[in-house]
C-alpha atoms as an extended CHARMM CRD file, in Angstrom:
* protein
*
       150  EXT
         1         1  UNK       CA           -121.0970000000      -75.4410000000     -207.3350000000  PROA      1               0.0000000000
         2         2  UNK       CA           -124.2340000000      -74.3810000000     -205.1490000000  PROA      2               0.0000000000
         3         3  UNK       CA           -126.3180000000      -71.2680000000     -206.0560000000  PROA      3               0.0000000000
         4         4  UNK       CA           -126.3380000000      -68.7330000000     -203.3170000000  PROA      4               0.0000000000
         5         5  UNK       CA           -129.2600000000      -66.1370000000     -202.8430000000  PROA      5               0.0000000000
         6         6  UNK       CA           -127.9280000000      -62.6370000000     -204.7600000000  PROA      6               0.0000000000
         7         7  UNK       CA           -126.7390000000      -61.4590000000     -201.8240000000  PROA      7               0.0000000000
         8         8  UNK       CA           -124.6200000000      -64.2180000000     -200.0820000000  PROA      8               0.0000000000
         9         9  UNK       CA           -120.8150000000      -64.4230000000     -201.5340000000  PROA      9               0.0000000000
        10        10  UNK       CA           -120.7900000000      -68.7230000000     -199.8710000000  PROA      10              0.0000000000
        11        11  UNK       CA           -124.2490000000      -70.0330000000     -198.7180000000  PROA      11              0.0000000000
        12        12  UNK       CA           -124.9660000000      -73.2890000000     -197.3700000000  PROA      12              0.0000000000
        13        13  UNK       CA           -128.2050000000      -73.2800000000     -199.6700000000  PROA      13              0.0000000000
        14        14  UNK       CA           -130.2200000000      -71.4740000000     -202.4420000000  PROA      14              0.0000000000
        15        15  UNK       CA           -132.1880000000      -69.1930000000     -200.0970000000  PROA      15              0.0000000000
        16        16  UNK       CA           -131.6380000000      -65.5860000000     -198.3230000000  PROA      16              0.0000000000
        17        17  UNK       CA           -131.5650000000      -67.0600000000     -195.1140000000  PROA      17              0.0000000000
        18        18  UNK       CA           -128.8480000000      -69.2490000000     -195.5160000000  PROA      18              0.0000000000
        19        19  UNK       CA           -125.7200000000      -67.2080000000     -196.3720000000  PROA      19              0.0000000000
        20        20  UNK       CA           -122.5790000000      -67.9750000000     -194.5970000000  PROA      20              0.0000000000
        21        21  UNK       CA           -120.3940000000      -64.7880000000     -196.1790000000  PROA      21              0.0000000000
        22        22  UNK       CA           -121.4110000000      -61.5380000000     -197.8630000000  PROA      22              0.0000000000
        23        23  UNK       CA           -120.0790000000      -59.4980000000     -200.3570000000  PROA      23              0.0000000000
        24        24  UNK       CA           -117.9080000000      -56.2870000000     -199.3970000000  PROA      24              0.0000000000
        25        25  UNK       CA           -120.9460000000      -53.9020000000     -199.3490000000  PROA      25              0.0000000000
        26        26  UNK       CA           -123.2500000000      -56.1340000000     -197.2380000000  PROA      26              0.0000000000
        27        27  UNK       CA           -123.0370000000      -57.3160000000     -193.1500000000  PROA      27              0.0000000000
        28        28  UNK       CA           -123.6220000000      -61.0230000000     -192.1350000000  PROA      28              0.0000000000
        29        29  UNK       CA           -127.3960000000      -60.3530000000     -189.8630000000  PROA      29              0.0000000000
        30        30  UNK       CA           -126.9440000000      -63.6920000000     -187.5170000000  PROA      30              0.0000000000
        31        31  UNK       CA           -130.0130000000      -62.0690000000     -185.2820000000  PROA      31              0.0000000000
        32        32  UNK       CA           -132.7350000000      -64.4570000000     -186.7090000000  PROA      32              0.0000000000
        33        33  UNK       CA           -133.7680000000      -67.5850000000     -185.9130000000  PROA      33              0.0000000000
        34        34  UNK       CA           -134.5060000000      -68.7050000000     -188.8260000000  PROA      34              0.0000000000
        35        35  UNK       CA           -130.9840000000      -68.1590000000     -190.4580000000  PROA      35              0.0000000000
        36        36  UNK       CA           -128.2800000000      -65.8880000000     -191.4290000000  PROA      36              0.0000000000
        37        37  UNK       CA           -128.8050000000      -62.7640000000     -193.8610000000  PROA      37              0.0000000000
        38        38  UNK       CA           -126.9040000000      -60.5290000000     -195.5790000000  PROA      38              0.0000000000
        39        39  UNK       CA           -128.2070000000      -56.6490000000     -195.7010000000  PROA      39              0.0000000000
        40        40  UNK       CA           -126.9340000000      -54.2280000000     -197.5680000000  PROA      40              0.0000000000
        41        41  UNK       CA           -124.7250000000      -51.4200000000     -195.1700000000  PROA      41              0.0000000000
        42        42  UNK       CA           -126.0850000000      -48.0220000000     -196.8810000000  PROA      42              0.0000000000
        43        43  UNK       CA           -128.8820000000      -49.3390000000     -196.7600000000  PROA      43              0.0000000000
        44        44  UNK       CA           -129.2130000000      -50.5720000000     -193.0940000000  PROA      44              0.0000000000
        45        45  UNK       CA           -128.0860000000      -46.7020000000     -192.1570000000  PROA      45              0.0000000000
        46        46  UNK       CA           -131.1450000000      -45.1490000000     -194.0070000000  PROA      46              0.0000000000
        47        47  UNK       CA           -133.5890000000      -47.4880000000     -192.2020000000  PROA      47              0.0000000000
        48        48  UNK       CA           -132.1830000000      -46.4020000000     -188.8560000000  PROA      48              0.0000000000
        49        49  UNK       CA           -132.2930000000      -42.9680000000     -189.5650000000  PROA      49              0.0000000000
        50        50  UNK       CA           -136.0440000000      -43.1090000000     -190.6900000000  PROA      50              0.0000000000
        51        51  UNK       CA           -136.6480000000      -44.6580000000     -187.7180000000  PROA      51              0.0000000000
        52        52  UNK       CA           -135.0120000000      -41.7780000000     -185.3800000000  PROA      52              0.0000000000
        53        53  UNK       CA           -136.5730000000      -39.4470000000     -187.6230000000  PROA      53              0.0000000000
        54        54  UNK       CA           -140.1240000000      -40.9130000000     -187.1070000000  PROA      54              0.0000000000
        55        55  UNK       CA           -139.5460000000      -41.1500000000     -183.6500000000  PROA      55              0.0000000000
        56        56  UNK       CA           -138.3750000000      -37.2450000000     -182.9870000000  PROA      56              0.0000000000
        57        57  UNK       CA           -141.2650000000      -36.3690000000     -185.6140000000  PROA      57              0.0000000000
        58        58  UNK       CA           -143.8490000000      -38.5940000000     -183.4620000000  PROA      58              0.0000000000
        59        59  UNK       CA           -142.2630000000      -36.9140000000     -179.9890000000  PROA      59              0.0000000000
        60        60  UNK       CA           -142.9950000000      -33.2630000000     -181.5010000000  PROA      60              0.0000000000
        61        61  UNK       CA           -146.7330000000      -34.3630000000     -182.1370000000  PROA      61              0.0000000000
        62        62  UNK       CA           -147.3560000000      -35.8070000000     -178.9660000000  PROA      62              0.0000000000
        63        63  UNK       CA           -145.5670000000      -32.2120000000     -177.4020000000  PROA      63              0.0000000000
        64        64  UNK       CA           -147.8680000000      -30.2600000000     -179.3450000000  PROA      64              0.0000000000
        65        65  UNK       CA           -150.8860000000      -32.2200000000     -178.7590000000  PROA      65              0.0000000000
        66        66  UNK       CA           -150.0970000000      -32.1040000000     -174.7310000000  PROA      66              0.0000000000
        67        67  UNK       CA           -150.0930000000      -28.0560000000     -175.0170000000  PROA      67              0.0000000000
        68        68  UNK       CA           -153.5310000000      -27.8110000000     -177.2640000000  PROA      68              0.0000000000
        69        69  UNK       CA           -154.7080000000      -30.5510000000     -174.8650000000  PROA      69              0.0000000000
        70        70  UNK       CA           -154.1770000000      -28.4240000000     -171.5620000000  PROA      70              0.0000000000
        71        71  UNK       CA           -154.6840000000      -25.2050000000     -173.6190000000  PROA      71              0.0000000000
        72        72  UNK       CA           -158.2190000000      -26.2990000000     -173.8510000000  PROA      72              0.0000000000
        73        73  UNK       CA           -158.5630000000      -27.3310000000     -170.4200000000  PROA      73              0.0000000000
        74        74  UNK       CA           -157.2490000000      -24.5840000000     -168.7980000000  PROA      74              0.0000000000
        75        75  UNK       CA           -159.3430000000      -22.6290000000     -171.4930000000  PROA      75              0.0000000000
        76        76  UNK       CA           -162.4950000000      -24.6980000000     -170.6740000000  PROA      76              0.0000000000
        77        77  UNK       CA           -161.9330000000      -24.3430000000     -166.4550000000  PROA      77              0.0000000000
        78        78  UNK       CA           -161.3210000000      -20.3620000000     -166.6680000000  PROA      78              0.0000000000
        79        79  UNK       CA           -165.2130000000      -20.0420000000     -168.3980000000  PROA      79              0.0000000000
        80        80  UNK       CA           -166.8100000000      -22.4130000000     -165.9930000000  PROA      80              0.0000000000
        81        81  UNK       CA           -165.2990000000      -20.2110000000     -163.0440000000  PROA      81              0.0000000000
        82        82  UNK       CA           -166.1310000000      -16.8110000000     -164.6720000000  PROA      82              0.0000000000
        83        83  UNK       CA           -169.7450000000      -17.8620000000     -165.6330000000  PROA      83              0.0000000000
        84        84  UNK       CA           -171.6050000000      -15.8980000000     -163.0300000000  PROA      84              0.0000000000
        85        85  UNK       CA           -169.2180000000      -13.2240000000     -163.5100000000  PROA      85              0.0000000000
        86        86  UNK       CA           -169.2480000000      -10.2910000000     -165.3570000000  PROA      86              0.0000000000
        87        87  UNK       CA           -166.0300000000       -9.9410000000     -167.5640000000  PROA      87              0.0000000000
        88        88  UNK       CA           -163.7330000000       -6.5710000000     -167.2910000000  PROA      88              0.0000000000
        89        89  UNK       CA           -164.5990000000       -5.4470000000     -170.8670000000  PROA      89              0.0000000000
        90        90  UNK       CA           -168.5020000000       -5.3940000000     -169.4590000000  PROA      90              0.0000000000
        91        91  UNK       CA           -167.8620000000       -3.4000000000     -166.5200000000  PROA      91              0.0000000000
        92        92  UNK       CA           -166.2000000000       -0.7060000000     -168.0420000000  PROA      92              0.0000000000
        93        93  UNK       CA           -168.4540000000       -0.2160000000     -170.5330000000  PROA      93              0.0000000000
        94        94  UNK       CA           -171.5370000000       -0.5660000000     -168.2000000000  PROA      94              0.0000000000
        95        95  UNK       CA           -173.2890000000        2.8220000000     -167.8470000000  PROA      95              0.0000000000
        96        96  UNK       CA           -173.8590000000        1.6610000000     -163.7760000000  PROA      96              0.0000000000
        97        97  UNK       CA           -170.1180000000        1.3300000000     -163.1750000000  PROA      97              0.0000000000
        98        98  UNK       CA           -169.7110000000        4.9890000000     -164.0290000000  PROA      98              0.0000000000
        99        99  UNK       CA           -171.8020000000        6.2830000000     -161.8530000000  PROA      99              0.0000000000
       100       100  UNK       CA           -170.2530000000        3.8900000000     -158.5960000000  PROA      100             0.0000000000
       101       101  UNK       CA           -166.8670000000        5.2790000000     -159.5730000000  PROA      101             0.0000000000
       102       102  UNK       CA           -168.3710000000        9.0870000000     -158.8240000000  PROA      102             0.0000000000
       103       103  UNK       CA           -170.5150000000        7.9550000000     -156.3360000000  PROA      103             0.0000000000
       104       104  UNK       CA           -167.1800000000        6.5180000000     -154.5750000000  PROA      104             0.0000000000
       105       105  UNK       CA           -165.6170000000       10.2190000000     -154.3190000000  PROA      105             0.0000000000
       106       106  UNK       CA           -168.6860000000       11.6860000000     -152.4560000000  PROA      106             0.0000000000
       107       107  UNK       CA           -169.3090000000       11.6010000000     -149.2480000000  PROA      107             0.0000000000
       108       108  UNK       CA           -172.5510000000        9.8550000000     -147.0020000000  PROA      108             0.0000000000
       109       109  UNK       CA           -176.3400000000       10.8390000000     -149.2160000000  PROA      109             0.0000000000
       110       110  UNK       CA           -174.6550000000       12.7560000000     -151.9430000000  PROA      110             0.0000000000
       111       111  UNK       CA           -173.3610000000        9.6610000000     -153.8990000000  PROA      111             0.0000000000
       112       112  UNK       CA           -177.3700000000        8.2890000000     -153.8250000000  PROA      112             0.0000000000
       113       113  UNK       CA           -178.3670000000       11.9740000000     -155.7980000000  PROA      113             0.0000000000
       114       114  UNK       CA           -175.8490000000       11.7680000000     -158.0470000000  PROA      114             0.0000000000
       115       115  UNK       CA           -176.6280000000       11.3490000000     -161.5970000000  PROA      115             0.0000000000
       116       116  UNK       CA           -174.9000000000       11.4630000000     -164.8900000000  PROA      116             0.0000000000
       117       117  UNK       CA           -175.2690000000       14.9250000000     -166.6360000000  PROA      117             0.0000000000
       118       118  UNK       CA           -176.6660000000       14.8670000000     -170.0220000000  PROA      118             0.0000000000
       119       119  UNK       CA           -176.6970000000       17.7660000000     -172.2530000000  PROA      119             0.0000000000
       120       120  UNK       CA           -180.0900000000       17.4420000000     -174.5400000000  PROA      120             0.0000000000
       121       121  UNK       CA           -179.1660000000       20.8190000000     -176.4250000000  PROA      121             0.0000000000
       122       122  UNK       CA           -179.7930000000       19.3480000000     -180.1330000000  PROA      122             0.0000000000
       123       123  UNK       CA           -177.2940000000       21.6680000000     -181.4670000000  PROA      123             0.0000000000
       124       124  UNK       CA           -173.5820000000       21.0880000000     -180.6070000000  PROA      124             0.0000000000
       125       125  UNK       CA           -170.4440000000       23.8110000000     -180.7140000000  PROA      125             0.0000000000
       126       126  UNK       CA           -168.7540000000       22.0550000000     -183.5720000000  PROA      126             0.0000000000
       127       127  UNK       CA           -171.7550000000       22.5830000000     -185.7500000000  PROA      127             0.0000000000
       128       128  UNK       CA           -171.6420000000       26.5860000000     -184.9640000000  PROA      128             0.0000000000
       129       129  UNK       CA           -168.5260000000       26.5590000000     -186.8440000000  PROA      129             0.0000000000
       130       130  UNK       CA           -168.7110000000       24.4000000000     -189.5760000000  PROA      130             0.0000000000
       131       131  UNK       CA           -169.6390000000       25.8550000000     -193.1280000000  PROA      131             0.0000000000
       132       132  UNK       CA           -171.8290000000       24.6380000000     -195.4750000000  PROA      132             0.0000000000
       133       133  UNK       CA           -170.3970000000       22.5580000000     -198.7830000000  PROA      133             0.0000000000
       134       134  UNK       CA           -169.7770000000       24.7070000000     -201.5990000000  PROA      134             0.0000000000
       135       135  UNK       CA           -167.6390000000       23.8080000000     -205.1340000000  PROA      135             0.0000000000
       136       136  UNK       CA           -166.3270000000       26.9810000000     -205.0410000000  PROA      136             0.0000000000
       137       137  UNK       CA           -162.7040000000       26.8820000000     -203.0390000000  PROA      137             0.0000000000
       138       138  UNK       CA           -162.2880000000       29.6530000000     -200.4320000000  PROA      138             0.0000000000
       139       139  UNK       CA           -159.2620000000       31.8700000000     -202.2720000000  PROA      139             0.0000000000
       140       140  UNK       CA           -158.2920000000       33.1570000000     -198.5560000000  PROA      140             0.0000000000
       141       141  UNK       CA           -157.7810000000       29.6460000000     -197.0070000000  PROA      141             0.0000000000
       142       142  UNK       CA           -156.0890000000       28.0180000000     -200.5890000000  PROA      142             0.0000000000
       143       143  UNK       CA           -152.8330000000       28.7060000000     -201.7990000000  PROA      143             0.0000000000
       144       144  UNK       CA           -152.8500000000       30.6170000000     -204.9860000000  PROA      144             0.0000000000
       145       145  UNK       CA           -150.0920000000       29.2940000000     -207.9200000000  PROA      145             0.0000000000
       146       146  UNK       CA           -146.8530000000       31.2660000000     -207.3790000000  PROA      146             0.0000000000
       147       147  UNK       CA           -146.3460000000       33.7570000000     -210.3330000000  PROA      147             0.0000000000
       148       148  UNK       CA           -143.4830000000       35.8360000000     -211.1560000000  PROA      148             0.0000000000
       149       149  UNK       CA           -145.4470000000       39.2430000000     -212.5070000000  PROA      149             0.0000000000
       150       150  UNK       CA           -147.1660000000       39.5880000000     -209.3320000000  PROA      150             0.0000000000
């Protein structure tokens, strides 16, 4: 009687490549060259579905690196084109812009003489009315406990 390899059920020799049958939970591989194997079926499942696993995991880096990639181009292009420029957030906050925007609604020389007003009165209305700090609570503006005698 010959000794087959674990997994061959008849062999034509003692290694894995030279099985002729397999047992019940193994297929007969006659793809190589070299010989005929037998592979375990669970096991030949699992190794195809890492495989399509890697592959859709691979595909869904590649995806993601394409976006970053032209992300950053488009990213990189839109500052080269603007670099001259001055951005929105500047221009509204500019001082100068103010003053075209009301020079726009005047007619001929007046927009040339116009000039922002500014008010250097050091005090302001909001201080006429504002007390000064005291510990002592105003009884008129606070609400007094509610008492029955009263």
């Amino acid at each position: 009687s010959l000794n087959c390899y674990y997994t061959c059920h008849s062999c034509s020799g003692p290694n894995d490549y030279e099985c002729l049958s397999c047992f019940g939970d193994a297929e007969l591989d006659t793809s190589s060259s070299i010989g005929q194997y037998c592979h375990n079926k669970h096991l030949i499942s699992k190794v195809v579905g890492s495989s399509n696993w890697s592959f859709f995991l691979t595909l869904g880096f590649l995806i993601n690196a394409a976006v970053v990639v032209c992300l950053a181009l488009y990213i990189i292009r839109r500052r080269r084109a603007r670099a001259g420029k001055q951005s929105l957030l500047d221009r509204v906050k500019s001082p100068a812009n103010k003053l075209r925007q009301v020079a726009k609604g005047f007619p001929g020389k007046m927009s040339s003489a116009v000039s922002p007003y500014n008010d250097y009165d050091s005090s302001s209305e909001a201080e006429d009315f504002v007390k000064p700090y005291s510990d002592e609570p105003d009884n008129e503006k606070f609400l007094k406990p509610y008492r029955d005698d009263a």
